[in-house]
Backbone as CSV, one residue per row, in Angstrom:
resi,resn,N_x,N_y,N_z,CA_x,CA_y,CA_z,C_x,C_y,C_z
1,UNK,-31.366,-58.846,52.037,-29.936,-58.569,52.130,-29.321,-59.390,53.259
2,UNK,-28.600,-59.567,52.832,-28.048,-60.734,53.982,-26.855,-59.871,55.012
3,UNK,-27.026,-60.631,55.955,-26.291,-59.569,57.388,-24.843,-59.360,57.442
4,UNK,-24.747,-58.493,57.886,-23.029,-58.526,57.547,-22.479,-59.454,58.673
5,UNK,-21.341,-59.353,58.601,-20.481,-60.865,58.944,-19.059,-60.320,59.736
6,UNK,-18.875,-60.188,61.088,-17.609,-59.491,61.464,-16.528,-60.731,61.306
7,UNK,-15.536,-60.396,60.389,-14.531,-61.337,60.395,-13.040,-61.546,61.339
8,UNK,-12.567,-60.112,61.885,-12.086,-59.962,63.223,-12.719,-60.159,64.152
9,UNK,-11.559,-60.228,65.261,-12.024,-60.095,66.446,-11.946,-58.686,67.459
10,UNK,-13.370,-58.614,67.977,-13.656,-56.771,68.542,-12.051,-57.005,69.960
11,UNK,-11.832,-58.033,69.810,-10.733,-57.979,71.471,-9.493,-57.463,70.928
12,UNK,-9.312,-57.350,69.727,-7.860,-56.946,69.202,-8.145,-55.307,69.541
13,UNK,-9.008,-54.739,69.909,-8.803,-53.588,69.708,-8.635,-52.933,71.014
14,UNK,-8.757,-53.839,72.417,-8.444,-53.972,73.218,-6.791,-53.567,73.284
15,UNK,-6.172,-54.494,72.902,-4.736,-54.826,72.781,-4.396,-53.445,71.917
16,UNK,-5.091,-53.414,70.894,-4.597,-52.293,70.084,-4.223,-51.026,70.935
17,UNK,-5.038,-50.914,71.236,-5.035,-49.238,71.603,-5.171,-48.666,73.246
18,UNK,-5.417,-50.216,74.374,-4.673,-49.656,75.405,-3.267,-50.430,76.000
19,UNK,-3.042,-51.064,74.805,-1.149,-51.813,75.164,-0.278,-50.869,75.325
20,UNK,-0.528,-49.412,74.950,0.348,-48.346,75.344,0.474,-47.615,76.379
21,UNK,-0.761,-47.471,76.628,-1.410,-46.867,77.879,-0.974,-47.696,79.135
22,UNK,-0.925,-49.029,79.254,-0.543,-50.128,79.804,1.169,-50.101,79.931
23,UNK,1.653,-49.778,78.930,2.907,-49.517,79.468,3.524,-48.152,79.942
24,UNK,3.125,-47.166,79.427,3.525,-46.237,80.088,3.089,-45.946,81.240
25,UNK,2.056,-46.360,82.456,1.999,-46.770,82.966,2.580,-46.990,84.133
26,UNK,2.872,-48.223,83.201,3.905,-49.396,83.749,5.395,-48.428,83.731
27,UNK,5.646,-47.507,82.651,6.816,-47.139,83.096,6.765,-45.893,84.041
28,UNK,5.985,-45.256,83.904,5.780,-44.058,85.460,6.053,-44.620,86.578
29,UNK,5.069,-45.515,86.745,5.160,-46.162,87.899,6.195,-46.797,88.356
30,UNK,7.237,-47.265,87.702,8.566,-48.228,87.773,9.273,-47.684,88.637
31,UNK,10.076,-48.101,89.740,11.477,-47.145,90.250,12.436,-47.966,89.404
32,UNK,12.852,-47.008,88.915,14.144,-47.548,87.785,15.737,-47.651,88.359
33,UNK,15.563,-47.651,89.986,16.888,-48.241,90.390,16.904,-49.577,90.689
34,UNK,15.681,-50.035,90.326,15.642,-51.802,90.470,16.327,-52.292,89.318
35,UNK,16.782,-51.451,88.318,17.616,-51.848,87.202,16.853,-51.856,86.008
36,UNK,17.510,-52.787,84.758,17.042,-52.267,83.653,16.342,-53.327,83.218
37,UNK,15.376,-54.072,83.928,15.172,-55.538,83.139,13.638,-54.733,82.729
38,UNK,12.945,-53.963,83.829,11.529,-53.996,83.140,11.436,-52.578,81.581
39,UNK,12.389,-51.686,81.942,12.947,-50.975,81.056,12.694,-51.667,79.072
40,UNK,13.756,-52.572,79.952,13.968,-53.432,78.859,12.699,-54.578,77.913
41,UNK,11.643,-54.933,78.936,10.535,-55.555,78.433,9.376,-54.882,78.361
42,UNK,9.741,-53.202,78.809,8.654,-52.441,78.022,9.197,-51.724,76.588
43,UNK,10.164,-51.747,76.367,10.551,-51.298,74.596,10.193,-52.538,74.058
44,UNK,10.819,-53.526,74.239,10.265,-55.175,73.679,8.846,-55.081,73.047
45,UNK,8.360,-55.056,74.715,6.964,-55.012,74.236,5.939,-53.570,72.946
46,UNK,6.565,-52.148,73.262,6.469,-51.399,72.823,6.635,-51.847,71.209
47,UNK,8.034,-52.302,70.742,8.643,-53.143,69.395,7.281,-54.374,69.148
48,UNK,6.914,-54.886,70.115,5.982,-56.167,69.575,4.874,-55.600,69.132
49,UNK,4.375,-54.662,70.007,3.212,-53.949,69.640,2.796,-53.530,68.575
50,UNK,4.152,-52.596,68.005,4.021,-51.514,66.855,4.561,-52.540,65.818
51,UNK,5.289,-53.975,65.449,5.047,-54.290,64.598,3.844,-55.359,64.194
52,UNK,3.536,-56.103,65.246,2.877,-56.892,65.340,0.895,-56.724,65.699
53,UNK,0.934,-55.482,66.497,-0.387,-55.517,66.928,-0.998,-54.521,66.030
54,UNK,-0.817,-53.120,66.102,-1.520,-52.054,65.615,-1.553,-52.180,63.761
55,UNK,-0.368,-52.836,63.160,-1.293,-53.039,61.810,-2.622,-54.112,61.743
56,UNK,-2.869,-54.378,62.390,-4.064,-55.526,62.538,-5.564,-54.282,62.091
57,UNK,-6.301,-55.050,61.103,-7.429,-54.042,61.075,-8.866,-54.580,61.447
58,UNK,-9.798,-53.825,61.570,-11.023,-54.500,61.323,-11.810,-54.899,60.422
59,UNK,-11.902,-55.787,59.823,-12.685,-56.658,58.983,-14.271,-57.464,58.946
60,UNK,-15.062,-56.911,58.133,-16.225,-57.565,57.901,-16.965,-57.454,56.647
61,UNK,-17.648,-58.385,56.567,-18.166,-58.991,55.019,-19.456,-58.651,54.912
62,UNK,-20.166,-57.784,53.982,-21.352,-57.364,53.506,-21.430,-57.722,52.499
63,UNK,-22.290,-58.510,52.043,-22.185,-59.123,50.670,-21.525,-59.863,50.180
64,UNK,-20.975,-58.952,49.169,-20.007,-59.343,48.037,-18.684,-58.421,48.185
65,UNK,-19.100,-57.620,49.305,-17.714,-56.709,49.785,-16.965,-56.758,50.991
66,UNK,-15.963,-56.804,51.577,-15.251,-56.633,52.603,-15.187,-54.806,53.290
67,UNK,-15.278,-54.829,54.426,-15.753,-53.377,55.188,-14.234,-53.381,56.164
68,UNK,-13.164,-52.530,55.503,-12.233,-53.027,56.261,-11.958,-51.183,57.060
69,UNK,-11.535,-51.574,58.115,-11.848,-50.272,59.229,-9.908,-50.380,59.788
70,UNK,-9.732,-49.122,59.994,-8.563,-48.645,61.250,-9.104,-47.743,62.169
71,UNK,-8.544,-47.233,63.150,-8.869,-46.199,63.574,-9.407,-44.880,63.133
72,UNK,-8.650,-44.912,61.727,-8.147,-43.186,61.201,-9.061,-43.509,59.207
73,UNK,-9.288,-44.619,58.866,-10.142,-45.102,57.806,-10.335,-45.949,57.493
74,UNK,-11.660,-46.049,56.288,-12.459,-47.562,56.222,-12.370,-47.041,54.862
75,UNK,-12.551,-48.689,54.094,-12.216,-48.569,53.245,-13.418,-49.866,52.270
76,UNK,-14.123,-50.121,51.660,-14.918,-51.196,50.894,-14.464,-51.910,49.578
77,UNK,-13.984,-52.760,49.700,-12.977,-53.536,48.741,-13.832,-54.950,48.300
78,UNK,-13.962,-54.679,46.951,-14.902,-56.298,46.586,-14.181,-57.612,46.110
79,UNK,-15.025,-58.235,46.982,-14.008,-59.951,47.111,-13.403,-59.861,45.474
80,UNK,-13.971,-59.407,44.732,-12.965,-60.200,43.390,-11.544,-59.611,43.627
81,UNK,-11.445,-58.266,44.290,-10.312,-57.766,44.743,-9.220,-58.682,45.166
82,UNK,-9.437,-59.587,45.633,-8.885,-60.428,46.573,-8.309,-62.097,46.259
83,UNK,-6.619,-61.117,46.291,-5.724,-62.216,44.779,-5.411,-63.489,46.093
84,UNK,-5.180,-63.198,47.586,-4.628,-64.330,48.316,-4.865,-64.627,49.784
85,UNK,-5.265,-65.606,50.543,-5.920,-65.297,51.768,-5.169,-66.523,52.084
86,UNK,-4.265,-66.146,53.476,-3.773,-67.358,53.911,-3.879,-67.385,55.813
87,UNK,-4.116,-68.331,56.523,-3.975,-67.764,58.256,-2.748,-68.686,58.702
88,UNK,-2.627,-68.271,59.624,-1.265,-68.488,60.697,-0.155,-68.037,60.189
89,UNK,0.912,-68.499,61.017,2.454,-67.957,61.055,2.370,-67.725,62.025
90,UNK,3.097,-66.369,62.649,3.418,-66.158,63.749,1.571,-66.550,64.824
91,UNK,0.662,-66.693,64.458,-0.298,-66.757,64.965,-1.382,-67.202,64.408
92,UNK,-1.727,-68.629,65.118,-2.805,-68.946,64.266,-4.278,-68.614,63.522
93,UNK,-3.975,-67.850,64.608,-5.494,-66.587,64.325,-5.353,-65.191,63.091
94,UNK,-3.935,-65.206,63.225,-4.078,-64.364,61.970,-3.934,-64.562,60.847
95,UNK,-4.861,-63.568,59.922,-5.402,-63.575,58.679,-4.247,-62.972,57.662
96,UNK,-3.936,-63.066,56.631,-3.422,-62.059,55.979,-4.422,-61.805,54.577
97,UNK,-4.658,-60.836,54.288,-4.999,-60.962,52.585,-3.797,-59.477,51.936
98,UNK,-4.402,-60.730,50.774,-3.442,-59.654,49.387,-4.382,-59.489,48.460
99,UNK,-4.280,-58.718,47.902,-5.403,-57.652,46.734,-4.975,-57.294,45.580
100,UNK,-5.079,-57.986,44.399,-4.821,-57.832,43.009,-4.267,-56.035,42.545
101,UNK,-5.595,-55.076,43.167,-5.279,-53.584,43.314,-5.172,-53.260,44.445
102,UNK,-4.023,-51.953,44.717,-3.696,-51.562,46.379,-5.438,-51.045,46.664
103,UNK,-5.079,-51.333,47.868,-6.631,-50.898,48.893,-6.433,-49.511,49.257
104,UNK,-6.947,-48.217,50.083,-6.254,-47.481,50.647,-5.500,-47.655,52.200
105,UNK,-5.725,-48.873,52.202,-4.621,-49.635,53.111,-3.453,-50.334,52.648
106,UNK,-3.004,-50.108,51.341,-2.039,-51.047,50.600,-2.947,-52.398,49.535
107,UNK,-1.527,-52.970,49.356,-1.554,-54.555,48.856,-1.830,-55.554,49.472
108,UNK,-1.850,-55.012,51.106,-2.049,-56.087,51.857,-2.747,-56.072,53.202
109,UNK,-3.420,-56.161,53.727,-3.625,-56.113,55.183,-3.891,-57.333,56.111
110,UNK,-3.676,-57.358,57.454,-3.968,-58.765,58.392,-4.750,-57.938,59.681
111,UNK,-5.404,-59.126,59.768,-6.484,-58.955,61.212,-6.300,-60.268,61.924
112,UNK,-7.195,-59.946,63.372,-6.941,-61.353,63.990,-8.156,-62.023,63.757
113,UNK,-8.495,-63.281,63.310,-9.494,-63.622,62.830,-10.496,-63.943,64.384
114,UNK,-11.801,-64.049,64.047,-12.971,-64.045,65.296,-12.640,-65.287,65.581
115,UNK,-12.894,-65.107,67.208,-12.604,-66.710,67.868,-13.946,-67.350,68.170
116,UNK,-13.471,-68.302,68.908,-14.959,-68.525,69.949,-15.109,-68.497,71.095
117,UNK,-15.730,-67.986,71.839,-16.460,-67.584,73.358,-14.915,-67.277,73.908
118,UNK,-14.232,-68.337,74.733,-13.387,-68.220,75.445,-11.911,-68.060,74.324
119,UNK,-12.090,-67.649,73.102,-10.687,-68.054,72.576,-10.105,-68.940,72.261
120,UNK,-10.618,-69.999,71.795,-10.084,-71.631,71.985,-10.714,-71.708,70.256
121,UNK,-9.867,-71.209,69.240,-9.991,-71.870,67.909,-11.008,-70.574,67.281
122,UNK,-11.081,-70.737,65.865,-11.617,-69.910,65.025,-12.927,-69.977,65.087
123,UNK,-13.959,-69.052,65.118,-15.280,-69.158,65.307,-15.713,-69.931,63.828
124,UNK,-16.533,-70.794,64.271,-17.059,-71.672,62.815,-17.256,-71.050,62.035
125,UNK,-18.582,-70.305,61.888,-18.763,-69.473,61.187,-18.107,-68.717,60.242
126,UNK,-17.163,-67.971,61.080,-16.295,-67.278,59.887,-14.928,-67.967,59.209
127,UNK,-14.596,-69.465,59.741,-13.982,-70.315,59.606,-14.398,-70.660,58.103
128,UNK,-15.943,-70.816,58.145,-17.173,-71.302,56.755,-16.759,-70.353,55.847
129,UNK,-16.737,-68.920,56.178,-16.702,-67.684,55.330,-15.040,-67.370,54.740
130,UNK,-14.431,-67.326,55.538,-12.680,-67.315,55.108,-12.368,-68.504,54.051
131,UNK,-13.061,-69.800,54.270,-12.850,-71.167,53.301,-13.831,-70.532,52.228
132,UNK,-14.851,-70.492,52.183,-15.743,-69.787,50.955,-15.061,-68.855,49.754
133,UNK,-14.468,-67.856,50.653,-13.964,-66.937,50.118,-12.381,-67.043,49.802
134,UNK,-11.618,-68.489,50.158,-10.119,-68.863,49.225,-10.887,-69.804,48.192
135,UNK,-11.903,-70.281,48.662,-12.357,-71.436,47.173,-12.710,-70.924,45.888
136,UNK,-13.232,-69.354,46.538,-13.763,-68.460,45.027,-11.959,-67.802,44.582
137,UNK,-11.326,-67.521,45.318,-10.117,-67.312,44.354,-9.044,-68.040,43.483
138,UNK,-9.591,-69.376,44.008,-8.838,-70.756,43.498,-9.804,-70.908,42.134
């Protein structure tokens, strides 16, 4: 059996789930007669977070199946599932896929794809595996 394959990255979950903690925080701690600027770049950030960070899921490849994880459920979805896989936009690291049938995550989900060591570009490896797996839907 061949090994499974993490296709995120474990640091998003970092970001995930103490970027809140991090700001509130940040807003206890604030004296808020210095005015409203940090006020203001912790809702920002709060807004970046909740659209941008926390739908991000965890992703990895067993087989012939994808092992896709949130906090709250996982879900096993098989590559034929899998109508469209495209990365970047707002970030080059992220993944999006779309799924012929909804997942119990939807039609769609995005993760941040695995880097390498320091963050500097897509880990080869799963670089090999993400191209593998748009060539079988083409």
């Amino acid at each position: 059996m061949n090994k499974p394959i993490q296709l995120s990255d474990h640091r998003v979950s970092v970001l995930k789930y103490f970027t809140p903690i991090i700001f509130l925080f940040i807003a206890i701690n604030w004296n808020l007669t210095n005015g409203f600027v940090v006020p203001i770049i912790i809702i920002a950030g709060f807004l970046y977070w909740s659209v941008r960070i926390l739908p991000l899921k965890s992703v990895r490849l067993e087989g012939e199946f994808l092992i896709i994880s949130s906090f709250f459920k996982k879900d096993r979805v098989s590559l034929e599932n899998v109508k469209d896989l495209s990365t970047g936009g707002w970030s080059m690291y992220i993944t999006r896929m779309h799924f012929k049938k909804p997942t119990s995550f939807g039609k769609k989900i995005m993760f941040s794809t695995m880097q390498r060591g320091l963050g500097i570009g897509v880990s080869d490896r799963v670089h090999s595996v993400l191209t593998q797996i748009k060539e079988g839907i083409e």
